[in-house]
N, CA, C and O of each residue as an XYZ file, in Angstrom:
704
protein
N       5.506     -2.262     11.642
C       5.639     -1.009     10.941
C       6.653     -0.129     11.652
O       6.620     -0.047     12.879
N       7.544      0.524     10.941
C       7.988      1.979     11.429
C       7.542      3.198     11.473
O       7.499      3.995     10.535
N       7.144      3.388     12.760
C       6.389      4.925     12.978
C       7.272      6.021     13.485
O       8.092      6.235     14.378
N       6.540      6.765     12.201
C       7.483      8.154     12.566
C       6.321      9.063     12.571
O       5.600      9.234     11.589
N       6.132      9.771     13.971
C       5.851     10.619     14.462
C       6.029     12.157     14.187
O       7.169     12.411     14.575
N       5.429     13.338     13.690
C       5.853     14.550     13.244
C       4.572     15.565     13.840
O       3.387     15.247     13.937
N       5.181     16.831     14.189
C       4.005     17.642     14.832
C       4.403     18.386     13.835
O       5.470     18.266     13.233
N       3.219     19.482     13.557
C       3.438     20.642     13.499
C       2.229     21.642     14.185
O       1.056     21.538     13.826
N       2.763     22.823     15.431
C       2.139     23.556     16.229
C       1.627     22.570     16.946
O       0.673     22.985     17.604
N       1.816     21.578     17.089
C       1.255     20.962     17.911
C       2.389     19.926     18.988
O       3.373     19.476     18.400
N       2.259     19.622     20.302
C       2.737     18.942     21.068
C       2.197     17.483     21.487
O       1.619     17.418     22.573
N       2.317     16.440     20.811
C       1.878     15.175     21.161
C       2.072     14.494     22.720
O       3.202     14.237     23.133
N       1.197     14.305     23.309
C       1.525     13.888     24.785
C       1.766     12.302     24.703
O       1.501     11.737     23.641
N       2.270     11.554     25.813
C       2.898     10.016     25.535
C       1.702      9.562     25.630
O       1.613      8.559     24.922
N       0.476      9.863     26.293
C      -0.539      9.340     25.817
C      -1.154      8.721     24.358
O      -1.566      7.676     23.854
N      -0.956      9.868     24.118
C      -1.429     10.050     22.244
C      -0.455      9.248     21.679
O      -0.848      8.212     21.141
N       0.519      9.450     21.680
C       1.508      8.569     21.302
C       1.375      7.213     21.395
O       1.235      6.599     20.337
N       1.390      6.414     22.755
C       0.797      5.295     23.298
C      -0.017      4.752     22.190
O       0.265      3.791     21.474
N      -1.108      5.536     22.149
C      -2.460      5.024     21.724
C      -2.334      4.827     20.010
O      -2.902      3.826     19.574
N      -1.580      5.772     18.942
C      -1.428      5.852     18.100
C      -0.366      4.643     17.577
O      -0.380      4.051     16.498
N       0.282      4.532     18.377
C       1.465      3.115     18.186
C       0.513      1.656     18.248
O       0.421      0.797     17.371
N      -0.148      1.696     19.593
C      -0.800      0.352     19.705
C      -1.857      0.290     18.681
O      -2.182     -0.836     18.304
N      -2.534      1.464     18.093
C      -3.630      1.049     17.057
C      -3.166      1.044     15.530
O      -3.812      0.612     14.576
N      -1.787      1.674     15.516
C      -1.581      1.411     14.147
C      -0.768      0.216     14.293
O      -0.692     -0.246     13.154
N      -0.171     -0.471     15.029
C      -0.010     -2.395     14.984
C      -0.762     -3.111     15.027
O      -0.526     -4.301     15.237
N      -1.631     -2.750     14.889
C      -2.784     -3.615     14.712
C      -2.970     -3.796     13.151
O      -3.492     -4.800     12.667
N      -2.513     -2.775     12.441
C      -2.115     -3.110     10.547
C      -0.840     -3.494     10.175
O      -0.204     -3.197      9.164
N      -0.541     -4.201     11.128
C       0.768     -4.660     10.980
C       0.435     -6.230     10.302
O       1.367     -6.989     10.039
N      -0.672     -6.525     10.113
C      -1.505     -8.049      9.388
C      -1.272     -7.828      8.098
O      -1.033     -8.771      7.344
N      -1.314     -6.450      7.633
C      -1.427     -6.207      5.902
C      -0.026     -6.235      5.648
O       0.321     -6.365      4.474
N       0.908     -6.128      6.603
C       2.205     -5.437      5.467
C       3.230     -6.823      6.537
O       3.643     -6.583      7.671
N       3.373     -7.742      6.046
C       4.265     -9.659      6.547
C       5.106     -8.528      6.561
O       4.806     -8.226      7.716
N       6.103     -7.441      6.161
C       7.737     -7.811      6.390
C       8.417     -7.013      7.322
O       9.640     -6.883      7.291
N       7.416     -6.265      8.466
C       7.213     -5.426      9.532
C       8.349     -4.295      9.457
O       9.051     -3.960     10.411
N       8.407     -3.778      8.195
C       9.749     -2.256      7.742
C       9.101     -1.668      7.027
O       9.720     -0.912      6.278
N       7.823     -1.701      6.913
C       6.617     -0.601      6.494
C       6.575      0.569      6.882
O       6.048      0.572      7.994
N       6.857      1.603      6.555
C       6.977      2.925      6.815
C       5.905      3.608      6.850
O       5.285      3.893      5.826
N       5.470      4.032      8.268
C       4.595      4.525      8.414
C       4.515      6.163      9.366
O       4.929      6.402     10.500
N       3.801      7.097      8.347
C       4.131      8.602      8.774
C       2.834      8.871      9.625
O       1.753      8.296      9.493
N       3.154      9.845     10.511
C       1.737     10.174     11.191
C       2.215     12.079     11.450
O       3.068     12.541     12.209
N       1.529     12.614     10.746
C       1.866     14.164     10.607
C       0.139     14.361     11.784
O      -1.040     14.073     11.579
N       1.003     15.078     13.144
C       0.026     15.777     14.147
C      -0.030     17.301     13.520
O       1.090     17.748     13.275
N      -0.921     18.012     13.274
C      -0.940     19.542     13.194
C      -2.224     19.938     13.698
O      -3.297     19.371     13.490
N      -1.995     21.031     14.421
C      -3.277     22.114     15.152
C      -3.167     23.081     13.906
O      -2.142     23.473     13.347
N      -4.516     23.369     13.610
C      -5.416     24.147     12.842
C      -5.867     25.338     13.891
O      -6.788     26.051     13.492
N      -5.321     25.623     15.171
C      -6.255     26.531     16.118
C      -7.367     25.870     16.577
O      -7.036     25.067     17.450
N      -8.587     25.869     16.349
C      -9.628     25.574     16.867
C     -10.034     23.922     16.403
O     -10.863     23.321     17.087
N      -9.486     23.344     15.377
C      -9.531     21.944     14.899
C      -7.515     21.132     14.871
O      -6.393     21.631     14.962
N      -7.899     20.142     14.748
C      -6.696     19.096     14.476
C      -6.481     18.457     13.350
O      -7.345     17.754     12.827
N      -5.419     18.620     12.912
C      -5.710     17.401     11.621
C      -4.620     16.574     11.754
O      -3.544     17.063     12.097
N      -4.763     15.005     11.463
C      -4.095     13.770     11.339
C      -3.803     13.520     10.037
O      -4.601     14.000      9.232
N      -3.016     12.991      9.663
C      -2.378     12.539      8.564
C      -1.495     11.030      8.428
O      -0.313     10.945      8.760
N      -2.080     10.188      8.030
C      -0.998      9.031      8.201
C      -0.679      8.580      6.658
O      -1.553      8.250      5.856
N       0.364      8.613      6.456
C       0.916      7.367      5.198
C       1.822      6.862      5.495
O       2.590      7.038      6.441
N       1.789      5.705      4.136
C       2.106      4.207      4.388
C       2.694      4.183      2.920
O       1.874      3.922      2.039
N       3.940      4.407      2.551
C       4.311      3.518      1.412
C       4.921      2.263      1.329
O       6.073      2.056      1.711
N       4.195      1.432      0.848
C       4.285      0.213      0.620
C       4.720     -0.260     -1.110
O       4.066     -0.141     -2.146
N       6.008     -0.790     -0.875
C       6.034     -1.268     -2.423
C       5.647     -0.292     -3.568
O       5.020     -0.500     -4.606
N       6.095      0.605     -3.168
C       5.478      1.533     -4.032
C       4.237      2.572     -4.472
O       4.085      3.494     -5.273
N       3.363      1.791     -3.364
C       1.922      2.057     -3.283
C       2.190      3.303     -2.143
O       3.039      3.124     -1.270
N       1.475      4.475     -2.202
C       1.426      5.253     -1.685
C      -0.381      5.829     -0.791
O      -1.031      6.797     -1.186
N      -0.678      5.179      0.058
C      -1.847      4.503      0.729
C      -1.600      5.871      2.206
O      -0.668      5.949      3.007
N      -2.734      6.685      2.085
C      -2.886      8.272      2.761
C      -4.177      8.176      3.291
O      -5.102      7.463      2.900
N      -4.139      9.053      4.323
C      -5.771      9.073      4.994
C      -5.328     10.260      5.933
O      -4.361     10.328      6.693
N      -6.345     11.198      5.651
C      -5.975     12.835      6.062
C      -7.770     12.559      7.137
O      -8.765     11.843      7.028
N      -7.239     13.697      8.140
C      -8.591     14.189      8.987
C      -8.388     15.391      9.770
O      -7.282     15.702     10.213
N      -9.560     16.145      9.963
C      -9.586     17.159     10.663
C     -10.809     17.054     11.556
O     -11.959     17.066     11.117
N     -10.520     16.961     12.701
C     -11.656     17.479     13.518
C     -10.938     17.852     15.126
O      -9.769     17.939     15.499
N     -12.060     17.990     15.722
C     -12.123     18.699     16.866
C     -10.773     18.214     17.894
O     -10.092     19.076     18.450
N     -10.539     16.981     18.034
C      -9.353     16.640     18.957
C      -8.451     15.417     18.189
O      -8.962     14.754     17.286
N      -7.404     15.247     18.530
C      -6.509     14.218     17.721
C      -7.149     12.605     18.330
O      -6.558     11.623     17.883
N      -8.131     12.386     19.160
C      -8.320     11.274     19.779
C      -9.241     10.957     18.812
O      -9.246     10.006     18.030
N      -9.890     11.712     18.927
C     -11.668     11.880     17.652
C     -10.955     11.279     16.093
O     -11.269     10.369     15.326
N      -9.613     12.538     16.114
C      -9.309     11.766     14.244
C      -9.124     10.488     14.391
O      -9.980      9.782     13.858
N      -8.047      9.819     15.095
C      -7.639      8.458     14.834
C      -8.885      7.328     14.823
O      -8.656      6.357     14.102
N      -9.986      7.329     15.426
C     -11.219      6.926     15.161
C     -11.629      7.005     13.573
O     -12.029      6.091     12.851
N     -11.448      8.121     13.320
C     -11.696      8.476     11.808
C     -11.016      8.216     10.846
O     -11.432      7.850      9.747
N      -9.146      8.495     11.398
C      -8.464      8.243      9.919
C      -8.197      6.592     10.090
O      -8.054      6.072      8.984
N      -8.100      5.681     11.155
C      -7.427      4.243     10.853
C      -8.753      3.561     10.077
O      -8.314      2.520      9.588
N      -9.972      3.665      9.793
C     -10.806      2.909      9.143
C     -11.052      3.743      7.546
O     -12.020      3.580      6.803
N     -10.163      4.425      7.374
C     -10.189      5.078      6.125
C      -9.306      4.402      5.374
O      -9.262      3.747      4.333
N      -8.444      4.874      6.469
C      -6.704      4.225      5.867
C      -6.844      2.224      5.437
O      -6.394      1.492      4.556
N      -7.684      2.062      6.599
C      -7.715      0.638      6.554
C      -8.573      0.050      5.018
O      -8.148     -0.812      4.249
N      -9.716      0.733      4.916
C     -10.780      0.682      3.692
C      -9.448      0.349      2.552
O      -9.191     -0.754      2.069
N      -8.585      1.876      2.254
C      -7.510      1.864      1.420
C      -6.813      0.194      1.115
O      -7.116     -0.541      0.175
N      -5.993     -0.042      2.026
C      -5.725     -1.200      2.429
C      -5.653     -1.740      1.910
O      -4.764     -1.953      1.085
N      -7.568     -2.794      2.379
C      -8.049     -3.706      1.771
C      -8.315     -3.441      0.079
O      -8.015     -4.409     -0.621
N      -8.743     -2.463     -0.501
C      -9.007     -2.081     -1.876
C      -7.126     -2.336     -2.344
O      -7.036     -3.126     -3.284
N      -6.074     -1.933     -1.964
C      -4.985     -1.985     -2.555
C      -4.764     -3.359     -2.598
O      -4.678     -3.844     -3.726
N      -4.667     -3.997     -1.776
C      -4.239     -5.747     -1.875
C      -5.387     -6.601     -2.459
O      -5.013     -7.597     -3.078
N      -6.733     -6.385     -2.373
C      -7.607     -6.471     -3.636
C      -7.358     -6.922     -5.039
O      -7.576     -7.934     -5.705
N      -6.550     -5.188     -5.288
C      -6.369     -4.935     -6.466
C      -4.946     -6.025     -6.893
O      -4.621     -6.592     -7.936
N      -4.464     -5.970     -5.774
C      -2.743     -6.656     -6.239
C      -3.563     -8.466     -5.728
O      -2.652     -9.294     -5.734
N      -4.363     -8.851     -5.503
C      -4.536    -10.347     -5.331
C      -5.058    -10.648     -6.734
O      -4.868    -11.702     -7.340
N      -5.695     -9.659     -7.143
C      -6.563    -10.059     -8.837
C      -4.719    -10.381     -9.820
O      -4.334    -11.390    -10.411
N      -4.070     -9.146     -9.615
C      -2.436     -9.648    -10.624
C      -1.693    -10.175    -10.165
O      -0.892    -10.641    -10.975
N      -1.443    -10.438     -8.937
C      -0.097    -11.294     -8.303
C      -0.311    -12.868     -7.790
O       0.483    -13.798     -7.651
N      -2.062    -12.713     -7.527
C      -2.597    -13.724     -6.815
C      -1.784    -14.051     -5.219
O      -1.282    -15.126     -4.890
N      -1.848    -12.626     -4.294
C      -1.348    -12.566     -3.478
C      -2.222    -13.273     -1.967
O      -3.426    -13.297     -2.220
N      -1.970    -13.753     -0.723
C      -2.556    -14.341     -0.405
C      -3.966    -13.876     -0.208
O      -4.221    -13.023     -1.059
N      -5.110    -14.138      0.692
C      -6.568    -13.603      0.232
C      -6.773    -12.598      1.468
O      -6.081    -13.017      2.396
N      -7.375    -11.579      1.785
C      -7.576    -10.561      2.781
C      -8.040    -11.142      3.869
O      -8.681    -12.187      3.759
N      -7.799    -10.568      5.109
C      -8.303    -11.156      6.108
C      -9.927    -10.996      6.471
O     -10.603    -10.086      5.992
N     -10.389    -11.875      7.266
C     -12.182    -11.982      7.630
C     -12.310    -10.651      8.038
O     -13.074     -9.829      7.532
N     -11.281    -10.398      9.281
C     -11.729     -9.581     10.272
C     -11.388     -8.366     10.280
O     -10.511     -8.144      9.445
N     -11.666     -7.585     10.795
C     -10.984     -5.821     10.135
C     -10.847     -5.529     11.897
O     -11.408     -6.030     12.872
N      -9.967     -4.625     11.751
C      -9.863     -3.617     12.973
C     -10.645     -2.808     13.444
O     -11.110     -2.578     14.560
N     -10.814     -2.046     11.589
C     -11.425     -0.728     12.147
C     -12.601     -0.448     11.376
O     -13.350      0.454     11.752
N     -12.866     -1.136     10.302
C     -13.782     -0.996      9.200
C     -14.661     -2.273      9.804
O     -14.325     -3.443      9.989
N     -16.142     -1.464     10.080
C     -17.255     -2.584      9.744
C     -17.904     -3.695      8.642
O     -18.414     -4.802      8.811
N     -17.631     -2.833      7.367
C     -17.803     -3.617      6.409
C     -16.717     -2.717      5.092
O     -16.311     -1.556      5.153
N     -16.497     -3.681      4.052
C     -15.631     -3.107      2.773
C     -16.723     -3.340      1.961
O     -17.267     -4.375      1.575
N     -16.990     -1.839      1.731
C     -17.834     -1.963     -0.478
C     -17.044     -2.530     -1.367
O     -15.855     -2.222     -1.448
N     -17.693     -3.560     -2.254
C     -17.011     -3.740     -3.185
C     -17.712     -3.203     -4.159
O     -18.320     -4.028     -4.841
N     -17.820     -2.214     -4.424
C     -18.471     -1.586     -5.765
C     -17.094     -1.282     -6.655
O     -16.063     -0.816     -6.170
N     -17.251     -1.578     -7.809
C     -16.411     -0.914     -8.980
C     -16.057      0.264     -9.359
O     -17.004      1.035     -9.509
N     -14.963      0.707     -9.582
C     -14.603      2.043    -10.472
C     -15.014      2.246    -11.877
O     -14.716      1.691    -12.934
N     -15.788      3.212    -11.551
C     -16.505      3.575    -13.103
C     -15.960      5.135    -13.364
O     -15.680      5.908    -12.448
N     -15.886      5.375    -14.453
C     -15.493      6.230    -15.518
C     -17.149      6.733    -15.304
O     -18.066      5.917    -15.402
N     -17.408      8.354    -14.964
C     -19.074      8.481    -15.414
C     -18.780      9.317    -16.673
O     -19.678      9.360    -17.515
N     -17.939      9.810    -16.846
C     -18.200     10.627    -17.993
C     -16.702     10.930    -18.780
O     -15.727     11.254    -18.101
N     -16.620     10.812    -20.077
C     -15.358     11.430    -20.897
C     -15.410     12.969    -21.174
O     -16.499     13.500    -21.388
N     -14.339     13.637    -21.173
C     -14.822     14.974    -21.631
C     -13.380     15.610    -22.038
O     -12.461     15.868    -21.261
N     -13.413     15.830    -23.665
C     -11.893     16.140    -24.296
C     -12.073     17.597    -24.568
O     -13.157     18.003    -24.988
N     -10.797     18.630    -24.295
C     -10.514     19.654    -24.461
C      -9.353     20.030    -25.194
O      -8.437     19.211    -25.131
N      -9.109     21.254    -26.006
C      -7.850     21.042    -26.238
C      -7.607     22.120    -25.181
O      -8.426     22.946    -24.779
N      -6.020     21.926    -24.710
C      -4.876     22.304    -23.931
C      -3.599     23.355    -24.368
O      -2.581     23.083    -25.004
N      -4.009     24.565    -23.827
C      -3.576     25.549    -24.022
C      -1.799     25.903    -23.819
O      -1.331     25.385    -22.805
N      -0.993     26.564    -24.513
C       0.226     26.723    -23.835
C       0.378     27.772    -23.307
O      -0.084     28.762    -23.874
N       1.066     27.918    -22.062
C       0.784     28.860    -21.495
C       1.887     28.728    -20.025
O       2.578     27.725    -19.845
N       1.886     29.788    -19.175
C       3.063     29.886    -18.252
C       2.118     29.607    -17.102
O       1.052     30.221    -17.056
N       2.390     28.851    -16.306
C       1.916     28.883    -14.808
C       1.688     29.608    -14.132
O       1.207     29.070    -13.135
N       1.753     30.911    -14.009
C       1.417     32.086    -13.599
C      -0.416     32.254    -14.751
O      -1.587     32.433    -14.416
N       0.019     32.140    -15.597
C      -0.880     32.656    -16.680
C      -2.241     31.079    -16.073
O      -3.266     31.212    -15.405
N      -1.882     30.311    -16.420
C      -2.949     29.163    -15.795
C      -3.812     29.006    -14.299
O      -4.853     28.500    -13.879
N      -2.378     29.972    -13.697
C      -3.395     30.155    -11.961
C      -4.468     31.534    -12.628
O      -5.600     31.672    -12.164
N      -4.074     32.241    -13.460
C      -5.126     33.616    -13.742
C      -6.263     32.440    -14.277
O      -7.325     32.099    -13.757
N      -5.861     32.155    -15.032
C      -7.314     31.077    -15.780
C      -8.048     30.067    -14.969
O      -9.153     29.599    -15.245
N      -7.172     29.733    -13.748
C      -8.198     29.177    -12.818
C      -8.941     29.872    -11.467
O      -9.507     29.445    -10.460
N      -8.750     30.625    -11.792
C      -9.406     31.904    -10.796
C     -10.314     32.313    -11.878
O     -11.421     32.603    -11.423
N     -10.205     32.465    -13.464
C     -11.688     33.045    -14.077
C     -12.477     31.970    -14.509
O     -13.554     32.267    -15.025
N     -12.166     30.741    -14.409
C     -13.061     29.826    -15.190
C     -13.888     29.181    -13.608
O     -15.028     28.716    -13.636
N     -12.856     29.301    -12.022
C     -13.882     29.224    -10.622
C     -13.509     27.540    -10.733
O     -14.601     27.079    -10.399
N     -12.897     26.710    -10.917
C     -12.931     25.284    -11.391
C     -12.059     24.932     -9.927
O     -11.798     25.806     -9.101
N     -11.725     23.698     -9.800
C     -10.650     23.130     -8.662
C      -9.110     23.073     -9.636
O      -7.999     23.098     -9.106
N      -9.280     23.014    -10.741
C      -7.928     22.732    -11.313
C      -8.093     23.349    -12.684
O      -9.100     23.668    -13.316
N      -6.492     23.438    -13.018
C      -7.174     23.925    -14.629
C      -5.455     22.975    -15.589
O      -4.250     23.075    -15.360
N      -5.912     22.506    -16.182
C      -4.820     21.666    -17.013
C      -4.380     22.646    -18.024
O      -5.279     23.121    -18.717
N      -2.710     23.194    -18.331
C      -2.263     23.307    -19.577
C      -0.739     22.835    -19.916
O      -0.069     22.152    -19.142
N      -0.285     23.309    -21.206
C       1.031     23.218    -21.485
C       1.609     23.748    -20.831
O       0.864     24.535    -20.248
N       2.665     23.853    -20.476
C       4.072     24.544    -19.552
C       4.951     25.002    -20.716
O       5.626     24.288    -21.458
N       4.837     26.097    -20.728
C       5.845     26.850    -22.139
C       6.817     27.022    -22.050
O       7.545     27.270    -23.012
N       7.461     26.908    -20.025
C       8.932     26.513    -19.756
C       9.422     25.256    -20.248
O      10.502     25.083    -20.812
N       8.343     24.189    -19.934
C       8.620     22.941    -19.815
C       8.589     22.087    -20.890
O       9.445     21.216    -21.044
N       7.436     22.310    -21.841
C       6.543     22.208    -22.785
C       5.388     20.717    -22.700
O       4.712     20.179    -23.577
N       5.638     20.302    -20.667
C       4.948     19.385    -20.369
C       3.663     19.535    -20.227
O       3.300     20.677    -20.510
N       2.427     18.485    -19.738
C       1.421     18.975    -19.225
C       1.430     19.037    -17.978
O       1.888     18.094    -17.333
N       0.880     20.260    -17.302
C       1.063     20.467    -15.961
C      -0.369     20.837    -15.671
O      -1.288     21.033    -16.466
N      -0.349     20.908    -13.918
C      -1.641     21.667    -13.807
C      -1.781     22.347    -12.656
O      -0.857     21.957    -11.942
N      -2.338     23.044    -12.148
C      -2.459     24.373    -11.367
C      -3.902     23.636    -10.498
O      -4.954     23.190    -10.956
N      -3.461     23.735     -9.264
C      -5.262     23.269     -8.827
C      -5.123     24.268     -7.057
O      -4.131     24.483     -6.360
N      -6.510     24.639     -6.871
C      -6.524     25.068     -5.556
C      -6.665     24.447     -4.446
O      -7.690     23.767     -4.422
N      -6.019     24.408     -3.481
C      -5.744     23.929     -2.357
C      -6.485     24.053     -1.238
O      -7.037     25.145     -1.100
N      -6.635     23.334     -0.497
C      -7.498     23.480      0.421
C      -7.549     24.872      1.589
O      -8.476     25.166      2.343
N      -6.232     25.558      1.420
C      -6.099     26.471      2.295
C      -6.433     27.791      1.450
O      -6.433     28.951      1.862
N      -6.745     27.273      0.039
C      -7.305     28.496     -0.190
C      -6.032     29.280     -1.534
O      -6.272     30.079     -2.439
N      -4.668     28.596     -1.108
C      -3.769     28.902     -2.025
C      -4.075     27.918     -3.674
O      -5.005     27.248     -4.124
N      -3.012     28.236     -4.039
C      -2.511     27.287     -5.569
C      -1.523     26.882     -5.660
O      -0.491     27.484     -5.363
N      -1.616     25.515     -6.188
C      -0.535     24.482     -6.461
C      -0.081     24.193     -7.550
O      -0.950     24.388     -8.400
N       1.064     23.736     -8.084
C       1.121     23.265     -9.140
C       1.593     21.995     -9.314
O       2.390     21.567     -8.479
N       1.210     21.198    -10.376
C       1.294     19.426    -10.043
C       2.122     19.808    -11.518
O       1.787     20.446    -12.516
N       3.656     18.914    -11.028
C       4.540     18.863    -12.884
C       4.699     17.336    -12.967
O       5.905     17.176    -12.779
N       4.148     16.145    -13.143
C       3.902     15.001    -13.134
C       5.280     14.366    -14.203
O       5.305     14.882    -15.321
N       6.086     13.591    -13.986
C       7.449     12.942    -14.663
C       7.659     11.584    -14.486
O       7.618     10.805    -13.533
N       7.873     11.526    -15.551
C       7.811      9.669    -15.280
C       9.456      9.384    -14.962
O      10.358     10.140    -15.324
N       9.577      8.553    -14.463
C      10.841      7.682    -13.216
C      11.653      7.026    -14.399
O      12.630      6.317    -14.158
């Protein structure tokens, strides 16, 4: 893999570094063509840390976020997340490509669920037009995580969702 390293407010010591290189080659089993791009965003929160690693692969865009108390603690936490991911992505691509079969042994994961993706519920609305400004007001009165409408600039569907810091986002989704 290629690791690229990024702080923000934060100063990575060669320790951390060290340790973050030798445990993410160790997923160097999932990705044969070793030019796997792999991000590791360090940031201090003040009193917590958060880790961030992705991996795009072929297109697949495979993320595993953490926050806790020290950056030694996350990587415990995010490489068996990231790894779970992984195995579920090449899974999914061995059922259509018939790619070779996953390995026995895991790094970091004790065991993989194979439980299914289920749909629990349908639920159709109609979709309002309206300005993005006007959709963050509607998701502040309806209290929701997101609120879907038309874009009356755009006349796409877009959507407005709140963020973990408490701000608002807007997602304008376009096909390639």
């Amino acid at each position: 893999m290629q690791l690229e390293i990024i702080t923000k407010n934060y100063r990575a010591s060669e320790r951390l570094e060290q340790i973050l290189t030798a445990k993410t080659k160790k997923l160097d089993k999932y990705f044969p063509d070793g030019h796997t791009p792999c991000k590791i965003v360090l940031t201090d929160l003040g009193r917590q840390c958060k880790m961030e690693i992705s991996i795009n692969y072929h297109g697949a865009h495979i993320r595993s976020e953490v926050v806790g108390d020290t950056m030694y603690y996350n990587i415990d936490s995010c490489l068996p997340k990231l790894e779970r991911q992984i195995v579920k992505h090449r899974e999914k691509l061995n059922k259509s490509y018939k790619m070779p079969e996953r390995p026995t042994e895991y790094e970091f994961v004790s065991d993989v669920e194979d439980t299914p993706i289920e749909i629990a519920k349908v639920k159709r609305f109609e979709v309002e037009s309206m300005t993005a400004i006007e959709a963050a007001e509607n998701l502040e009165m309806v209290d929701h995580d997101f609120y879907l409408f038309v874009n009356e600039d755009t006349g796409n569907v877009e959507a407005v969702y709140r963020r973990k810091d408490g701000t608002i986002g807007l997602l304008q989704p376009y096909l390639d």
